[in-house]
C-alpha positions, 0 to 999 in steps of 0.5 A: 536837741540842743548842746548840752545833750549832745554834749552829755552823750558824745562828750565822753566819746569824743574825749577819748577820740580826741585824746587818742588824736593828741597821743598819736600826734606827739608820738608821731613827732618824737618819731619824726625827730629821731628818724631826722638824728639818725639821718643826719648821723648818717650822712654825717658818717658817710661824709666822712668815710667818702672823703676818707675813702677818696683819699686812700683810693688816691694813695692807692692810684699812686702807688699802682703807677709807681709799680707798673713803671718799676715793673716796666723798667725792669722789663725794658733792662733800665735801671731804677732805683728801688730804695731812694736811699740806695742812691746815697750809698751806691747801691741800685 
């Protein structure tokens, strides 16, 4: 059998195998990229809401202690002042 019969019966088949290996290939690719986007969306937004988190967590830290030592003070009988502004007028 030389090329050409092999060809003339196989050709056929492997075209179509070989098409079939291409589409798969390229679909593989855009699935690839896509999955890449959405990773990179991802981190992206959980970046951001880590940070966003971090700092509300702070703010929240510091008004705990700034409970906890009202509430102490009013606890031990010391006066604080509850309304900065208060201050200005007198009041407690």
């Amino acid at each position: 059998m030389d090329y050409i019969e092999l060809f003339k019966e196989f050709g056929p088949l492997i075209g179509i195998v070989l098409f079939f290996i291409w589409r798969d290939w390229k679909r593989e690719d855009k699935l690839v990229e896509r999955v890449e986007t959405l990773e990179k969306y991802q981190q992206e937004t959980l970046a951001a809401l880590a940070k966003e988190c971090i700092t509300v967590i702070a703010a929240n830290t510091q008004q705990n202690k700034w409970v906890s030592t009202l509430i102490q003070s009013c606890h031990a009988g010391r006066g604080i002042v509850c309304n900065p502004q208060a201050k200005d007028n007198g009041e407690t």
